[in-house]
N, C-alpha and C positions, 0 to 999 in steps of 0.2 A: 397840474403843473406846479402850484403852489406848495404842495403838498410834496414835491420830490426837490422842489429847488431847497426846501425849510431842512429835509434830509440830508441833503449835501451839503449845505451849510453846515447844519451842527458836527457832522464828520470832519470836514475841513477845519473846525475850530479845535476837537478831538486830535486831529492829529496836532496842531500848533499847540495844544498846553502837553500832551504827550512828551517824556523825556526822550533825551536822543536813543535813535536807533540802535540795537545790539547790533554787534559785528557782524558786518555782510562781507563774504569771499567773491570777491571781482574775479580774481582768475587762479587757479594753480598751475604752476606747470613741476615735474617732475626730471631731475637729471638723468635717469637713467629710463630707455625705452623700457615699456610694460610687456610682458609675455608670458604664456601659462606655461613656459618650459622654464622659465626660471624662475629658481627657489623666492619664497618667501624670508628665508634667513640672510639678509641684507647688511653688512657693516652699519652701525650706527656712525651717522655722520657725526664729524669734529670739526669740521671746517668750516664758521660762517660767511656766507658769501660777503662780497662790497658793493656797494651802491656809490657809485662814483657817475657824476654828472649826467642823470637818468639811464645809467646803465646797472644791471645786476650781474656782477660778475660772479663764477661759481665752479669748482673742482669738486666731484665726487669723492668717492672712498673707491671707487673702481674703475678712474681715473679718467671721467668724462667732462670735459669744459666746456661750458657753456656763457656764452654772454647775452641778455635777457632786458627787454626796452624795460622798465619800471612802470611806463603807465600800462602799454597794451599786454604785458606777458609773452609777447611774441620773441621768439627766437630768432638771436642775431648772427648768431657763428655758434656753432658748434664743431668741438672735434673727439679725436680718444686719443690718449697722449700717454707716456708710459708710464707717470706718477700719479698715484693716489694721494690725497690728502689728507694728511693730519691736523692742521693746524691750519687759524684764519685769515683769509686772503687779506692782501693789501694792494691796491690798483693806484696804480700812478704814473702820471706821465707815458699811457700807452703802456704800461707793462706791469704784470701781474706775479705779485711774490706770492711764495707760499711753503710752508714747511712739509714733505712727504712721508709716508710711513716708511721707505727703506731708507730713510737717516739724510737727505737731503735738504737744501733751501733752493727749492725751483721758480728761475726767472722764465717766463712764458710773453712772447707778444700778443698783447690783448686783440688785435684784429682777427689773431688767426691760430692762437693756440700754440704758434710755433715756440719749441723749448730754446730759448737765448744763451743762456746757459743755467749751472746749478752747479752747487757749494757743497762739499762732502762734512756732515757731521758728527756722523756714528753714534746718534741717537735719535729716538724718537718723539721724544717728548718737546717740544720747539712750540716756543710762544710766538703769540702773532707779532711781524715784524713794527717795525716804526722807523721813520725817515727822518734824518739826521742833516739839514746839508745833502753832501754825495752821498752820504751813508746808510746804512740798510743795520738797524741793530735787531739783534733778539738775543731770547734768553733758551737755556735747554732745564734741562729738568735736572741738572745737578748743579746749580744756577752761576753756572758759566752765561758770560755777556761776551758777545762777540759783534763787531764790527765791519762789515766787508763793504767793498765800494758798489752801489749799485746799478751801476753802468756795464761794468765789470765783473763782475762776482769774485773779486781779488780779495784777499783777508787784510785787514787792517789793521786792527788793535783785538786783546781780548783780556778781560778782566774775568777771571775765576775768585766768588766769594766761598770764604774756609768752614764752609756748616758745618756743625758738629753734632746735627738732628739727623741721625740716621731713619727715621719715621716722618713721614712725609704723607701728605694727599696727593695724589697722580693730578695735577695740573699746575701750567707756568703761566703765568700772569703776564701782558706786554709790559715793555720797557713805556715809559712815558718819556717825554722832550717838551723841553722848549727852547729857546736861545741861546741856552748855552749849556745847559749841561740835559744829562740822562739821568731818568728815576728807575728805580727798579725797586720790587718784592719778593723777599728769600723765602724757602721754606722752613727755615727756621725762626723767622719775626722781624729779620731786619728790613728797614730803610737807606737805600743806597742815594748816592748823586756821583754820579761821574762826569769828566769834563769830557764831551761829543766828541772832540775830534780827536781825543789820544787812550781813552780811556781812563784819565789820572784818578783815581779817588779822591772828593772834596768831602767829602764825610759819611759816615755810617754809624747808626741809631738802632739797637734794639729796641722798639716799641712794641712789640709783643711778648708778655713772657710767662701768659697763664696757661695751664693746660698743655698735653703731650702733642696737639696740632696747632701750631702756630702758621701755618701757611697764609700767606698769601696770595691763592689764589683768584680772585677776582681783580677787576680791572683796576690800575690807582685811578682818582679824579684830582682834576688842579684849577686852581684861580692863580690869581696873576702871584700870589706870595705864600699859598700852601697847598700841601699836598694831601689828598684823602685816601685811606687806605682798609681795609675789611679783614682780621686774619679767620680763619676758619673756626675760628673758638665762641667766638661769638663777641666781637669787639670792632669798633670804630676808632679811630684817632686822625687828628688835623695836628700836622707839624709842618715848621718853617721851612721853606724851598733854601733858602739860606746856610742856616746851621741845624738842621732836622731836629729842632727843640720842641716839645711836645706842646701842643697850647691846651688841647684838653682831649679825653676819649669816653665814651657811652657805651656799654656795654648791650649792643647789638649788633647785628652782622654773620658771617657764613660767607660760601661758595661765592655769595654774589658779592661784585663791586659796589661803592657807594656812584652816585652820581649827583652831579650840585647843576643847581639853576638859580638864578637871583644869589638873594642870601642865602639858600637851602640848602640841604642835604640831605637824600632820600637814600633809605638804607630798608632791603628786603633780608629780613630776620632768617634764621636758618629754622626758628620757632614758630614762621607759620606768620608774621609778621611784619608792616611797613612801616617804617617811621620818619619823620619830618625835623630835621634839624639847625636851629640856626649854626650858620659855618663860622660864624665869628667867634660862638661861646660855646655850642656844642648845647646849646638847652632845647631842652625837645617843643615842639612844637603842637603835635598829636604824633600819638600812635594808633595804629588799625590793626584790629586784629583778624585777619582772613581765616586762617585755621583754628579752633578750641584745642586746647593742649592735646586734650582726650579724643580728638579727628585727626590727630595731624598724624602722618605718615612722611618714609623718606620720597615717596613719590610723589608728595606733594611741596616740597618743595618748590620755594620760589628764586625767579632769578633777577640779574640785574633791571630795577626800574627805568622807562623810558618815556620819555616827554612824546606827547602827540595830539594836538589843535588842544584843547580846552582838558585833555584827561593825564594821567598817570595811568599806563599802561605795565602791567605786571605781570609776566606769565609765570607758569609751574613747569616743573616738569611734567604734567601731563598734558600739555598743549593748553590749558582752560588760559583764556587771560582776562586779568580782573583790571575795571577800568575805577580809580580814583581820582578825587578831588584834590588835586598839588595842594592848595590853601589849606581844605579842611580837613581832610582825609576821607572825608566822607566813600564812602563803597558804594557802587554798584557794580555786580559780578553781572560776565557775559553768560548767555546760556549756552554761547557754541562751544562746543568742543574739538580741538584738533588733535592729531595724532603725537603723541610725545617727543618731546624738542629738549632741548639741553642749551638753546642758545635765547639768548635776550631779543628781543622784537627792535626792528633795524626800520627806522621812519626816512620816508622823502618824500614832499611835498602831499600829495592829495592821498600816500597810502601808509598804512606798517604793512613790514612783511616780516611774515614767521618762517623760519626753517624748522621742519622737521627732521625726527633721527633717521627717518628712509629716505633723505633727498627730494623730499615733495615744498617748495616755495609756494608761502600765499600770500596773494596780496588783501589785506583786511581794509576796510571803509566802514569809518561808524559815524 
């Protein structure tokens, strides 16, 4: 008896200096029913779902809606609706925005799937929306900003910026808000502010101007007095919400957006690296280097950093996500691997969940 209680003991102490847990998958659920009659060649999904008040909202690419508990994975409503998804949901107030592949902006009531109405765009490319007041803004991919009422789907206002970069990366970045005015990222470098409810122009900034890709497309971030923004070249910059005057920029960045917490600024390299910024001066903190120059591939690519209990959560685009230390940078990489994703890891309370490019949601616990 002694002899098995001294065993369990030391196992129990084993697992308490032990580091935390690698990622364990609570539950997956998939948008579209499984069947051996249907193809394995799947649209890659564009659309990441919303996690609004422990609910996971979500539109496929082959136009199935689903709304999904967050803790249990259980399925709340489900229907099939006649739009497929391009571009990333926004859930509010009982009703579900979203951009479609044959060129619309589709209002959906989130109980039931039913379509409220939709806004004709004549393109495809539609950044995820953002709420304004009454207002419903997005961007499209020849970075027209348009405004409609979101009650309504009536047209507002709409401000077209005059790019003169014919070369582009195929992705729009959302519009940003706060109290009074609209941020926006061109693909050609610039910094927008428009006033919310008329569209006026308050000023516009070239802050990008190296290199044939100047896009910005990953997310902007904000504090209460600046703006943070990523162009695809491999560059940072923090300028004033005010008069878009540049305070300073570091030369890292890519696809992803930066993202701030406290004083920081966490920025996933298009190089295969993360780095830690104070947001005041822009001086680096650490950098981690995930990939070796001589490993790194486009598939390895990382995307937007995301905050979750005690770690800095990082994925790639082959689903791997690597969990760091916000303070130090310190690494440890997960050993799971999931199926290849394009979208940033989305946290509420006790889980992250990942979206995959075939429409498989996991919920992850570490």
């Amino acid at each position: 008896m002694s002899r098995r209680f001294s065993i369990v003991c030391c196992f129990l102490i084993l697992l308490t200096l032990a580091p935390p847990a690698l990622a364990r998958v609570v539950w997956r659920r998939s948008l579209e029913p499984w069947s051996l009659l249907r193809s394995k060649r799947i649209n890659s999904e564009k659309a990441p779902p919303d996690i609004e008040g422990g609910r996971i909202y979500a539109v496929s690419s082959r136009g199935r809606y689903l709304e999904i508990d967050a803790l249990s994975g259980k399925r709340l409503v489900k229907a099939r609706i006649k739009y497929r998804a391009s571009s990333g949901l926004l859930v509010e107030e009982g009703r579900v925005y979203f951009g479609s592949q044959s060129g619309e902006l589709v209002c959906l009531d989130s109980d039931n799937g039913e379509v409220l109405w939709t806004y004709p765009l004549k393109v495809i490319d539609i950044s995820p929306p953002a709420v304004f007041g009454d207002l419903l803004i997005f961007q499209t991919g020849i970075d027209e900003v348009t405004a409609i009422n979101k009650a309504s789907g009536e047209w507002v206002w709409t401000y077209q910026h005059p790019s003169l970069n014919d070369i582009s990366i195929m992705g729009t970045s959302a519009p940003m808000v706060d109290k009074q005015f609209v941020y926006i990222g061109t693909a050609d470098g610039y910094l927008l502010a428009l006033h919310g409810e008329d569209g006026r122009l308050v000023w516009k900034k070239q802050v990008f101007t190296q290199g044939n890709f100047r896009d910005i497309d990953g997310g902007l971030a904000q504090d209460e007095t600046t703006i943070f923004a990523c162009d695809f070249y491999g560059e940072v910059v923090a300028v004033s919400k005010k008069t878009g005057e540049k305070y300073w920029s570091y030369q890292v960045g890519g696809l992803a957006g930066p993202m701030v917490e406290g004083d920081l600024v966490y920025v996933a390299g298009r190089d295969g690296s993360v780095v830690a910024l104070d947001k005041n001066t822009g001086l680096k903190l650490w950098d981690t280097v995930i990939f070796e120059p001589e490993t790194f591939t486009p598939m390895k690519r990382l995307l937007t950093p995301t905050l979750y209990k005690q770690w800095l959560l990082v994925p790639n685009l082959q689903g791997r996500i690597f969990l760091l230390d916000p303070q130090s940078g310190k690494l440890r990489k997960t050993k799971y691997t999931l199926k290849p994703t394009s979208i940033p890891v989305q946290t509420w309370e006790d889980g992250a969940y990942l979206y995959g490019n075939k429409g498989i949601i996991y919920k992850l616990r570490y």
